[in-house]
Backbone bond lengths (Angstrom), bond angles and torsions (degrees), N, CA, C in turn:
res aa  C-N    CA-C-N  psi(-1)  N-CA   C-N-CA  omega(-1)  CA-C   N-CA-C  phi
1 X - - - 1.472 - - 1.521 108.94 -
2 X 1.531 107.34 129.03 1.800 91.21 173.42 1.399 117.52 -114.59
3 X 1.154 117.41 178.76 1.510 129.48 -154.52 1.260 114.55 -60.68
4 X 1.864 112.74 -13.06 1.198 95.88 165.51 1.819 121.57 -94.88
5 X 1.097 99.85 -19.71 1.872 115.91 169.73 1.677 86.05 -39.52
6 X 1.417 96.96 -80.82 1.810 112.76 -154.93 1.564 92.68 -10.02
7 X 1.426 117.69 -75.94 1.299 108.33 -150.54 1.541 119.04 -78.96
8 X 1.198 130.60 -8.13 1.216 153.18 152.70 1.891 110.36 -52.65
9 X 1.059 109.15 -43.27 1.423 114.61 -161.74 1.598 87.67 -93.34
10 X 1.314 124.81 -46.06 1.799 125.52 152.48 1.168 96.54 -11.16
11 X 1.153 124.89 -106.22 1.247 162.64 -101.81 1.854 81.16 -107.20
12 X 1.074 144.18 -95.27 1.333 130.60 -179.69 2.325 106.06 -17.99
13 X 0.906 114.00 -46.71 1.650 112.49 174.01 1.158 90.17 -63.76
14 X 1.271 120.06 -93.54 1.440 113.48 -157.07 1.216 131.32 -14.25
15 X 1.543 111.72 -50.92 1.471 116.18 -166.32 1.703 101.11 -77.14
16 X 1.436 122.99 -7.77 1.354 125.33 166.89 1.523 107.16 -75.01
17 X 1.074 123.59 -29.56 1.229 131.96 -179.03 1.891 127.61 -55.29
18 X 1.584 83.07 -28.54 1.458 91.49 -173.98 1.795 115.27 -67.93
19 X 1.346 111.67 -4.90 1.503 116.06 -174.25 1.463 96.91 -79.70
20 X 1.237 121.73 -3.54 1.671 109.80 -151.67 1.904 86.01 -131.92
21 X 1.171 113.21 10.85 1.882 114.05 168.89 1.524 108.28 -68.60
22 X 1.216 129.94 104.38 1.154 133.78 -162.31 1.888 106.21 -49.35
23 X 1.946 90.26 -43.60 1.467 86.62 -177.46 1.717 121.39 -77.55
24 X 1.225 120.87 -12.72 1.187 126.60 162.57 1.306 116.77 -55.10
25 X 1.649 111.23 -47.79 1.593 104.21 -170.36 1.579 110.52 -94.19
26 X 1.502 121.22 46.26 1.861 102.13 -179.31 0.786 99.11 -78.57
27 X 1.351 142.46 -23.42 1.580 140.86 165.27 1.177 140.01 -39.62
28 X 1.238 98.76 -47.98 1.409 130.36 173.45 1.549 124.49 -91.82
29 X 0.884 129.68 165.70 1.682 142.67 -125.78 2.173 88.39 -102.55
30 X 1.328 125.92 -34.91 1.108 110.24 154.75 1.130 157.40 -24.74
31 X 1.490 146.76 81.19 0.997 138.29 157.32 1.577 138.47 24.30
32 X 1.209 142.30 80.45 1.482 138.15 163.78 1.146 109.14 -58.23
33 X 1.283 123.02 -43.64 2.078 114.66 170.62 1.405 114.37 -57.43
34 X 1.810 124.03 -25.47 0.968 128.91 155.17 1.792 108.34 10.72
35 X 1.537 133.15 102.55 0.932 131.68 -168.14 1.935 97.56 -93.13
36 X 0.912 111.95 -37.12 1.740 127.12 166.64 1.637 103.51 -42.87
37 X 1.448 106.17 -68.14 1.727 109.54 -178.17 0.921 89.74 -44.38
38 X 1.543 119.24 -94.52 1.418 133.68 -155.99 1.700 110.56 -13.34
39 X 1.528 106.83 -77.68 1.610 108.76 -161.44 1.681 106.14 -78.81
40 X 1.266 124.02 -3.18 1.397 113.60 147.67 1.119 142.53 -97.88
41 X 1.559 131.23 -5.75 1.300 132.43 137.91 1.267 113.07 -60.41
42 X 1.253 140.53 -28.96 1.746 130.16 135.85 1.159 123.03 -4.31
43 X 1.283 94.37 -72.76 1.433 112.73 -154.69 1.754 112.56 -80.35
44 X 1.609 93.76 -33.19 1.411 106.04 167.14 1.573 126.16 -50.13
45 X 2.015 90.56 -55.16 1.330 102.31 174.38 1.691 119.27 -48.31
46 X 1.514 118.53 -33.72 1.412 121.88 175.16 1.315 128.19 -66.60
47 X 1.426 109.15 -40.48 1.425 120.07 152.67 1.492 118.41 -11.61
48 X 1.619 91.97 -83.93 1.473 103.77 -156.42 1.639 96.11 -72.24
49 X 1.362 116.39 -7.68 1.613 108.15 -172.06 1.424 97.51 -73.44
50 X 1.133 123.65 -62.87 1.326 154.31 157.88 1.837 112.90 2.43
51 X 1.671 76.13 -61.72 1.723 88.47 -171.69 1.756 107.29 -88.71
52 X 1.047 106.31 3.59 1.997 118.82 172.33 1.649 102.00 -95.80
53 X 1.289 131.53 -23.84 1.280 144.38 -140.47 2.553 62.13 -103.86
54 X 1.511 106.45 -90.81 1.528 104.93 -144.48 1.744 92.22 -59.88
55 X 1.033 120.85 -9.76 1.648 90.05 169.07 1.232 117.43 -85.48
56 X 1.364 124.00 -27.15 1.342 116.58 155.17 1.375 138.44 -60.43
57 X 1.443 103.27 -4.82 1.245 122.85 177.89 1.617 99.36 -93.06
58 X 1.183 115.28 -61.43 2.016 96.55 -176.78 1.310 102.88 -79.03
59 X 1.255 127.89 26.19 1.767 114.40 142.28 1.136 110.24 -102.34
60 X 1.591 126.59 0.08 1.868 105.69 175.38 1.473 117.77 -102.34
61 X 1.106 74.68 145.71 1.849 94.46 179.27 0.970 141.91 -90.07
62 X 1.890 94.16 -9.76 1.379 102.85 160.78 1.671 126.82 -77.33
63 X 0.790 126.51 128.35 1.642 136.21 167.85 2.074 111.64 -27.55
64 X 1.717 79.20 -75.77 1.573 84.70 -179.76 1.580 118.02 -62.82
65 X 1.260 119.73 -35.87 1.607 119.20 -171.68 1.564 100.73 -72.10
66 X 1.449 124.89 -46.03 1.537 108.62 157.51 1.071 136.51 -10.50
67 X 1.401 88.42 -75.13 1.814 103.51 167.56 1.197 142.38 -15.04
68 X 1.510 96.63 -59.79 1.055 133.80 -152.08 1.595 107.48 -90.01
69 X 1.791 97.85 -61.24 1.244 84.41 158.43 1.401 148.65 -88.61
70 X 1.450 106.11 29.18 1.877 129.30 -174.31 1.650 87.41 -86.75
71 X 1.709 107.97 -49.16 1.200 111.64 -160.99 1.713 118.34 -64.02
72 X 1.629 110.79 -31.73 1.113 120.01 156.93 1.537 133.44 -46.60
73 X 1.714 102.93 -48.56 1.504 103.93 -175.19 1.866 99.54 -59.72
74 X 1.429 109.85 -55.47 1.662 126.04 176.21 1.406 101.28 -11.91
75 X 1.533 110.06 -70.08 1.525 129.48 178.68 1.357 113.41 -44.06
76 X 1.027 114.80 -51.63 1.442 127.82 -177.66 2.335 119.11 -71.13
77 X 0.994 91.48 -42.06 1.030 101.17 163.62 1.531 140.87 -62.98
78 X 1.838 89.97 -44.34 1.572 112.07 160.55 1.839 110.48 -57.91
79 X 1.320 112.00 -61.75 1.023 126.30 160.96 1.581 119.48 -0.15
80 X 1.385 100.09 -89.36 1.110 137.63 -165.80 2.108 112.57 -60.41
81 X 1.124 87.04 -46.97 1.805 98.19 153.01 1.175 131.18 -63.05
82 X 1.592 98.92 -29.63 1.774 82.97 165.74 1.687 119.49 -73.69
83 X 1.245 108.17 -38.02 1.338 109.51 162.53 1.405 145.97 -47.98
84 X 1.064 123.84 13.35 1.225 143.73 -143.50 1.196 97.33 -119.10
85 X 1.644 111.47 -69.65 1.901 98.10 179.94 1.611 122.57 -53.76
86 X 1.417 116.81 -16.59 1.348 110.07 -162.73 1.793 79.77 -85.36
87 X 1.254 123.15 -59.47 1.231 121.28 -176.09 1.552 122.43 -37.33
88 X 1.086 114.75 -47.73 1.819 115.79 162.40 1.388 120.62 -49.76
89 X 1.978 102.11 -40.73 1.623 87.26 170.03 1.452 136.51 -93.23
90 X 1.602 92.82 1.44 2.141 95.03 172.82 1.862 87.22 -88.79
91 X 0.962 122.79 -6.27 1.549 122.70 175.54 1.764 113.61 -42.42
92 X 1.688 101.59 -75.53 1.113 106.84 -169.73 2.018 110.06 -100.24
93 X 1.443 103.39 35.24 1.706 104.48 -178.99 1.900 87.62 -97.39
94 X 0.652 110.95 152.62 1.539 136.56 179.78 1.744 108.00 -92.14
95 X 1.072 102.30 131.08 1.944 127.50 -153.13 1.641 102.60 -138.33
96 X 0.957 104.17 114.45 1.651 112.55 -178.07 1.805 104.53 -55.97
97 X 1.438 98.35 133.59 1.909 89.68 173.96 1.457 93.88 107.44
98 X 1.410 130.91 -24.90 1.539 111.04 -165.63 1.440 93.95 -122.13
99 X 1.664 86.47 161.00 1.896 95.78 -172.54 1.310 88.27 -102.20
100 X 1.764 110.99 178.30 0.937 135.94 -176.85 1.589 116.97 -70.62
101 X 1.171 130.83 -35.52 1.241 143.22 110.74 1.635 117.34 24.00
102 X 1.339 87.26 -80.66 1.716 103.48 -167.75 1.307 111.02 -87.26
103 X 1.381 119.11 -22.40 1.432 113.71 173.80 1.759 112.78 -90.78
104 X 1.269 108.96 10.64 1.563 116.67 158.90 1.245 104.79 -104.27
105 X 1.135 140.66 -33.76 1.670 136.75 161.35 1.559 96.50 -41.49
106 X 1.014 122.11 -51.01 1.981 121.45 -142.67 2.001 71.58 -78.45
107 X 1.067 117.16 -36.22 1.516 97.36 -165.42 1.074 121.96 -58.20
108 X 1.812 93.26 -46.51 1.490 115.55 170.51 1.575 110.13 -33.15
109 X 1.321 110.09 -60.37 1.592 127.08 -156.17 1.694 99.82 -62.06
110 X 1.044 121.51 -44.01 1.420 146.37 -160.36 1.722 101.72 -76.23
111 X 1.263 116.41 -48.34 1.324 128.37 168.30 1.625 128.17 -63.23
112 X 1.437 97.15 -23.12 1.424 105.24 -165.89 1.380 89.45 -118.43
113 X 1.461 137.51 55.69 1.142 134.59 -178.66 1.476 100.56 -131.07
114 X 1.494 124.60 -31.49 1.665 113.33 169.35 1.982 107.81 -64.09
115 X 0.643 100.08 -56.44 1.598 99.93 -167.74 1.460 102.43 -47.24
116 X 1.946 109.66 -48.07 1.587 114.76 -169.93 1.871 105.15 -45.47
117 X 1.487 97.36 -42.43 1.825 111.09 -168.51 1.483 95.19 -58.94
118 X 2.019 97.76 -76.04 1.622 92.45 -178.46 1.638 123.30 -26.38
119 X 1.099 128.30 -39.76 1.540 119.43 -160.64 1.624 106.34 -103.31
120 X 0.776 130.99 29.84 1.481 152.96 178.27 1.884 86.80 -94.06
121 X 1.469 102.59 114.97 1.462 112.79 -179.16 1.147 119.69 -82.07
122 X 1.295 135.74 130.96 1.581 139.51 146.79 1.705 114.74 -42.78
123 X 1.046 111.07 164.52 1.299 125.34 -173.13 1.882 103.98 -100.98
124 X 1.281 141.67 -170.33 1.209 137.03 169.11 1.542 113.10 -39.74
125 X 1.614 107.29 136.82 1.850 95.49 -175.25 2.114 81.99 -114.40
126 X 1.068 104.49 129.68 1.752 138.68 176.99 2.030 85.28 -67.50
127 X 1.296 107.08 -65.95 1.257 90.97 179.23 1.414 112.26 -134.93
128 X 1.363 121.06 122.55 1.516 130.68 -173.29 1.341 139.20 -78.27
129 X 1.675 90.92 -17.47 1.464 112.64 -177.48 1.829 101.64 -100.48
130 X 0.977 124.06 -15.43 1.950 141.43 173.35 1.069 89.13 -71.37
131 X 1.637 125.99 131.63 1.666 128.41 102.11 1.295 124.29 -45.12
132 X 1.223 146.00 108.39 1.402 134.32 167.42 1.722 98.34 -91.84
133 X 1.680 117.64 162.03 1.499 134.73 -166.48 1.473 100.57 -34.35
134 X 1.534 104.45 -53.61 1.240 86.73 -163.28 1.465 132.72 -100.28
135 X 1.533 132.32 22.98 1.021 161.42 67.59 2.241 112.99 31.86
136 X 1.735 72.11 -78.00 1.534 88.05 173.79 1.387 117.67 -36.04
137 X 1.176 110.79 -63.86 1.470 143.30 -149.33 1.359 111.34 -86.74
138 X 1.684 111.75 -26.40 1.515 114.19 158.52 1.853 110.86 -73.29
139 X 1.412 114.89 -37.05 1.087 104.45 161.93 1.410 137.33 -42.49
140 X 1.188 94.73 -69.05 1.679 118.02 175.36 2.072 105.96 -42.11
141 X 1.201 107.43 -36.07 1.663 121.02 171.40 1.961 106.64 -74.75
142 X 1.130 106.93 -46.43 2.043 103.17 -179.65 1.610 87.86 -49.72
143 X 1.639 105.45 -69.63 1.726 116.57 -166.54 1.474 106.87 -27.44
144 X 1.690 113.44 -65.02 1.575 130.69 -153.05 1.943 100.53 -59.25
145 X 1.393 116.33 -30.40 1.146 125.81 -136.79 1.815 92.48 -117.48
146 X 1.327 105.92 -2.10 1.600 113.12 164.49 1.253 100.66 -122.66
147 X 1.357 143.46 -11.39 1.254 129.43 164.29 1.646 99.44 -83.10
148 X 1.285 141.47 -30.65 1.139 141.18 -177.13 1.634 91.59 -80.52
149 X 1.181 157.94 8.59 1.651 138.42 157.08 1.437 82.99 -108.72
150 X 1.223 133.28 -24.79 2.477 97.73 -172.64 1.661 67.94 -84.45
151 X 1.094 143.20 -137.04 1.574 142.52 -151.27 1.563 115.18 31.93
152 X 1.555 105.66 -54.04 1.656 110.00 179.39 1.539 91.94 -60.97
153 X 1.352 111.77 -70.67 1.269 110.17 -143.57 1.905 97.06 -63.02
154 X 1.005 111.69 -25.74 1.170 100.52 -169.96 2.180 112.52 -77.67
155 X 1.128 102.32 -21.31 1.776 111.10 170.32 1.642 84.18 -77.09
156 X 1.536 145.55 -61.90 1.624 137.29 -144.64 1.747 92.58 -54.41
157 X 1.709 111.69 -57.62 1.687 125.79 155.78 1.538 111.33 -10.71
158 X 1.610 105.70 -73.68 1.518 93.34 -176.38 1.602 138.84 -103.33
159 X 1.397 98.18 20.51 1.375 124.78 162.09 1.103 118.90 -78.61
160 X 1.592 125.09 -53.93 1.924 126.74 147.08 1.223 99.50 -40.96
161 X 1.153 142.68 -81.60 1.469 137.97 -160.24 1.582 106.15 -32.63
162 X 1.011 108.06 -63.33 1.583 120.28 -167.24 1.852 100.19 -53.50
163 X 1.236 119.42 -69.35 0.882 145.63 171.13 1.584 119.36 -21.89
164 X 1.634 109.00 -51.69 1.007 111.97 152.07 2.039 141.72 -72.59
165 X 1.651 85.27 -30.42 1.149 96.12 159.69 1.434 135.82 -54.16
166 X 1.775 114.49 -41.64 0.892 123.20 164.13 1.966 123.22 -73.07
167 X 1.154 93.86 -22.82 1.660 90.78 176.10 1.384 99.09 -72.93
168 X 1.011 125.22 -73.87 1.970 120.11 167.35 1.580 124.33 -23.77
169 X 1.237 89.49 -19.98 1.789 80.63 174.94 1.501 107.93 -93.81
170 X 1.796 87.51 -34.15 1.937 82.36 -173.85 1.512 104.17 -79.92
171 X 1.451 137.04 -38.40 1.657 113.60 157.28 1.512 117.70 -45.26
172 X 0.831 115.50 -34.13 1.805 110.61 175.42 1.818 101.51 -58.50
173 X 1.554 109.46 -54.06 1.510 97.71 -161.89 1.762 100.79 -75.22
174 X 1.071 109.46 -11.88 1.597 115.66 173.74 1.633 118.84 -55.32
175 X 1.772 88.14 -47.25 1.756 95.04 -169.33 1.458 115.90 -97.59
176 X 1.633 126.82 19.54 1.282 150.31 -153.57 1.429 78.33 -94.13
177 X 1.518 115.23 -77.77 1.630 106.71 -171.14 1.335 129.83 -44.89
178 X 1.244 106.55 -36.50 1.481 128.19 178.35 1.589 114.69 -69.29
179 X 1.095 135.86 -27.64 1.523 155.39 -176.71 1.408 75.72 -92.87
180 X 1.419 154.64 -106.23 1.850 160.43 -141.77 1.963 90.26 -41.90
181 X 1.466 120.36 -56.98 0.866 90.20 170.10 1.517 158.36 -65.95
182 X 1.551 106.61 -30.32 1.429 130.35 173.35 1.458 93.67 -60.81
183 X 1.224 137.06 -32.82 1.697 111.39 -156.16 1.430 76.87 -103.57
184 X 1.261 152.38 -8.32 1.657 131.54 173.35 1.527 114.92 -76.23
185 X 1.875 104.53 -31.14 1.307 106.12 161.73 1.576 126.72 -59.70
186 X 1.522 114.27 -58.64 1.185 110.65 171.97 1.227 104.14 -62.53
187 X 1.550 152.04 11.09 1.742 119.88 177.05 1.971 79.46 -90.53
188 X 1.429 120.71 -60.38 1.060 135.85 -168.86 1.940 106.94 -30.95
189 X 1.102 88.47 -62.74 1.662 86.59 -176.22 1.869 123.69 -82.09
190 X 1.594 90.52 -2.75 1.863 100.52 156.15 1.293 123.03 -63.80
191 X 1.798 83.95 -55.98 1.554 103.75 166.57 1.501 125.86 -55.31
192 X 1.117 136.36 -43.59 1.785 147.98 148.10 1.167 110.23 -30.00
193 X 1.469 117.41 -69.96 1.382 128.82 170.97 1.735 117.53 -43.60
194 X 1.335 117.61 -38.12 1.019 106.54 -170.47 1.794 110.89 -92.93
195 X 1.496 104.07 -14.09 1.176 98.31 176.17 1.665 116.30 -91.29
196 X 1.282 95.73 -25.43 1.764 93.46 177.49 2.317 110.50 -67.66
197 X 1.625 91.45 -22.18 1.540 104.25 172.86 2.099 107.03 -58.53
198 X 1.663 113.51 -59.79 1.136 126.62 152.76 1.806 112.51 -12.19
199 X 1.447 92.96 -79.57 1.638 101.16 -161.70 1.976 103.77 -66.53
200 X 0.960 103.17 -51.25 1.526 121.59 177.77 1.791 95.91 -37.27
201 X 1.081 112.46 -43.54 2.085 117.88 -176.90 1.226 108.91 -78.60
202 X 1.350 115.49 -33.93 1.347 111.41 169.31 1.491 123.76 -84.76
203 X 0.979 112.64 -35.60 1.649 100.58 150.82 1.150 136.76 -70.35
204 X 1.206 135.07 7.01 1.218 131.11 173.68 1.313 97.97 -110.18
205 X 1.441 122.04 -34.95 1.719 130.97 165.66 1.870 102.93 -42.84
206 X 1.069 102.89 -57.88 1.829 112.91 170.72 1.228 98.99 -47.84
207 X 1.375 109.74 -88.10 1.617 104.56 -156.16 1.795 111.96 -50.30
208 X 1.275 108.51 -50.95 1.733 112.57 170.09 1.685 109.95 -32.96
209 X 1.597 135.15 -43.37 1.213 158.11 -172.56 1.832 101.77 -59.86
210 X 1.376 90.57 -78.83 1.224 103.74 168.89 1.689 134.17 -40.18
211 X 1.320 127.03 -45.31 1.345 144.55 135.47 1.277 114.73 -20.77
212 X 1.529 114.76 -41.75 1.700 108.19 -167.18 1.235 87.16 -100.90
């Protein structure tokens, strides 16, 4: 996707977003405890704080207030990533009132929320080629927050596994009775077979008798 999508593909979510404005929907059959609304109009709200914070930042001229407030967005950004995994998972939990539809939007929304943070601008960088801490520390949060989705995906991995494992055992204990019976039939009708073989010799032993 390139930099001009990003904000295009924004902005196409967003406007999906508006079904899920808590205050838009009192009308409607949606949820206000809505735990999804809730911590993403949060997060929303930080956004735009966020993005008022670096334009005020490449209009100052002061040196130190830069700083200061570069160091804020940092904070904010870090922030805001941690939030993210919990947000992916009230994403796809199912909420009375919403269609199927809309709870792939919220995924949408939920998915497209690292990049939205990432691209949230800094103000003048003093030095460009430096990480300073907090810099660092937003890093150290991208890293934490992609090792925390292979982890999901890798428990979702062994939850099917299990899952299947256990359905295979319980068709196994299903077809246990069913296997006890088939081999009582076949002993039963060996046994039939072998006795009607019995009688079958002796009648022909008779009738052969009889003949002579």
């Amino acid at each position: 996707m390139s930099v001009i999508d990003i904000p295009t593909r924004v902005h196409a979510i967003c406007k999906k977003y508006d079904k899920y404005d808590v205050d838009k929907q009192k009308d409607l059959n949606v949820s206000g405890d809505d735990a999804f609304a809730r911590l993403y109009a949060s997060v929303e709200a930080n956004i735009d704080a966020a993005l008022q914070k670096a334009e005020a930042a490449s209009k100052q001229k002061n040196r130190a207030s830069a700083v200061a407030i570069n160091g804020e967005i940092l904070r904010t950004k870090a922030r805001l990533l941690e939030e993210v995994p919990k947000l992916q998972r009230l994403a796809v939990k199912k909420v009375k009132g919403l269609s199927t539809e809309e709870l792939t939007a919220r995924n949408d929304l939920a998915l497209a929320l690292p990049d939205r943070i990432q691209n949230i601008p800094m103000g003048p960088q003093l030095h460009p080629n430096k990480l300073d801490a907090g810099q660092l520390h937003l890093l150290l949060q991208k890293s934490n927050l992609m090792q925390d989705q292979g982890l999901d995906m890798i428990a979702e991995g062994l939850d099917t596994l299990k899952n299947m494992a256990q359905d295979m055992n319980e068709e196994f204990v299903r077809q246990v009775p069913l296997m006890d019976e088939i081999d009582t039939k076949v002993d039963k009708a060996t046994s039939d077979l072998k006795n009607t073989n019995v009688r079958l010799k002796d009648t022909v032993n008779q009738v052969f008798d009889l003949q002579l």
